[in-house]
C-alpha positions in Angstrom: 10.4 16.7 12.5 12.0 14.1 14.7 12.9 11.4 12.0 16.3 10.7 11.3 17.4 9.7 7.8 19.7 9.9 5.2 19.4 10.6 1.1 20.8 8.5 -1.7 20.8 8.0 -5.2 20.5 4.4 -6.0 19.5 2.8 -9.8 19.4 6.4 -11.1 16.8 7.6 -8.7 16.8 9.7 -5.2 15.9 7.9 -2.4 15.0 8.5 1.6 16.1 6.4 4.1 14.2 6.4 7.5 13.4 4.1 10.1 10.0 3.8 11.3 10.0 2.1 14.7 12.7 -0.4 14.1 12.9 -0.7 10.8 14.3 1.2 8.0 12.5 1.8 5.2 13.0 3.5 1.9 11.0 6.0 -0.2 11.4 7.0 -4.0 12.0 10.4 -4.0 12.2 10.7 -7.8 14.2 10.0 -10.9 17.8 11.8 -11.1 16.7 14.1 -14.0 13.8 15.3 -12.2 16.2 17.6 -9.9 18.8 19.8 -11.3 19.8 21.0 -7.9 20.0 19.8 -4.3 17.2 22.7 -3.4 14.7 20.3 -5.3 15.8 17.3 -3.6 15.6 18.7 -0.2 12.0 20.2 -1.1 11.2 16.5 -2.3 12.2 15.3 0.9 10.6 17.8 3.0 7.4 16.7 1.3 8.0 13.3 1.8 8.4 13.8 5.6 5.2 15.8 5.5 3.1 13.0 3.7 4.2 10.6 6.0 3.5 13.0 9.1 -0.2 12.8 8.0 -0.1 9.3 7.6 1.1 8.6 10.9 -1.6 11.3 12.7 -4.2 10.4 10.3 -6.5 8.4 9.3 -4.6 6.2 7.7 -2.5 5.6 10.7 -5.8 3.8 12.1 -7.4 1.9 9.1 -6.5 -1.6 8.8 -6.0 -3.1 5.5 -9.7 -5.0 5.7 -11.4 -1.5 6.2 -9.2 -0.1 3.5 -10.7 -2.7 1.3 -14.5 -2.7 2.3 -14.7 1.0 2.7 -12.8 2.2 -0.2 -11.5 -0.5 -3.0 -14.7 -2.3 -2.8 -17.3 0.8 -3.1 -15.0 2.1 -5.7 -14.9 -1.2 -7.8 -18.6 -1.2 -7.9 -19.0 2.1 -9.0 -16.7 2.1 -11.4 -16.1 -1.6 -12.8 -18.4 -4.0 -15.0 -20.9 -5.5 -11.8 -19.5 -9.0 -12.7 -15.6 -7.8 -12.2 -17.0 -6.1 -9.2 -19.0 -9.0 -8.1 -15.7 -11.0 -8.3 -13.8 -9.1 -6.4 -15.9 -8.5 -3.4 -16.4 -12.3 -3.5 -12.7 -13.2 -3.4 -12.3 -10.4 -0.6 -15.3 -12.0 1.2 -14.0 -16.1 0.7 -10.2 -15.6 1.3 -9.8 -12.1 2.9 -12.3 -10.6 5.2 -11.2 -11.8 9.3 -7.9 -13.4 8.2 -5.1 -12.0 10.7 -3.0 -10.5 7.8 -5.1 -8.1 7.1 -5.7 -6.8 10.7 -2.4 -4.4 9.9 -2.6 -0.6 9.6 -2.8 -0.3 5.9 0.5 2.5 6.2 2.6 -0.5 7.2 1.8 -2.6 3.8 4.0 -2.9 0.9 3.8 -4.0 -2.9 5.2 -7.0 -1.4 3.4 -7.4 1.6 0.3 -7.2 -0.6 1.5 -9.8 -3.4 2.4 -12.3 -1.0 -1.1 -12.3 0.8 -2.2 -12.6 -3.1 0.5 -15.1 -3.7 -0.9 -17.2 -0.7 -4.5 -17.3 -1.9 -3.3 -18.5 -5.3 -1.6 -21.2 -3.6 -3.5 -22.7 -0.8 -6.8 -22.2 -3.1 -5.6 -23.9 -6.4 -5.9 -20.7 -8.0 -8.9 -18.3 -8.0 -11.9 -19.7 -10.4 -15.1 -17.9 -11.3 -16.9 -20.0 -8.8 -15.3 -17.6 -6.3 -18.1 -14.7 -7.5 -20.4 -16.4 -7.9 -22.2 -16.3 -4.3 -21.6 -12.3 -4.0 
């Protein structure tokens, strides 16, 4: 594979270090007691590598974040969810969500953080989110 990268332990925990594009990014490998030798670590990062191969090839490489959410989180929710949960959801994703530019991203690119900030930003230029928000969906 053509990455380049470099492994770490950091906090107790194996990590790989590659950059994608320009920037660097870093993957849990697993905890230090899950490997008793360096065969398992390299075998962790050999999967690693491979999971992110398919990513980048995939499917995933293509979705954007708003497809993610309509074609997957969304149809899941309501299948699985109370319908007023559900209802909720799909209306906060329609009011604040669906055509903004955030979510235009491949959803491979997004973080935990990425994804709380774009949460943290509704909160705050909405005043919250209210039950007035599912009520129209």
């Amino acid at each position: 594979m053509a990455r380049q990268g470099s492994v770490g332990i950091s906090n107790g925990a194996w990590y790989l270090r590659i950059y994608i594009g320009k920037k660097q990014r870093r993957f849990l490998l697993g905890y230090r007691r899950q490997f008793e030798t360096k065969k398992q670590v390299r075998e962790a990062v050999d999967r690693k590598l491979l999971e992110l191969q398919r990513v980048s090839t995939g499917m995933m490489s293509r979705i954007t974040l708003e497809q993610f959410i309509r074609s997957w989180y969304l149809t899941i929710a309501d299948g699985s969810l109370q319908p007023s949960t559900a209802r909720g959801y799909r209306g906060v994703f329609k009011r604040y969500i669906e055509g903004t530019n955030e979510v235009k991203r491949p959803v491979w690119e997004y973080r935990t953080r990425d994804c709380q900030a774009l949460l943290n930003g509704i909160a705050q230029d909405h005043d919250g989110l209210s039950q007035r928000d599912a009520e129209t969906y």
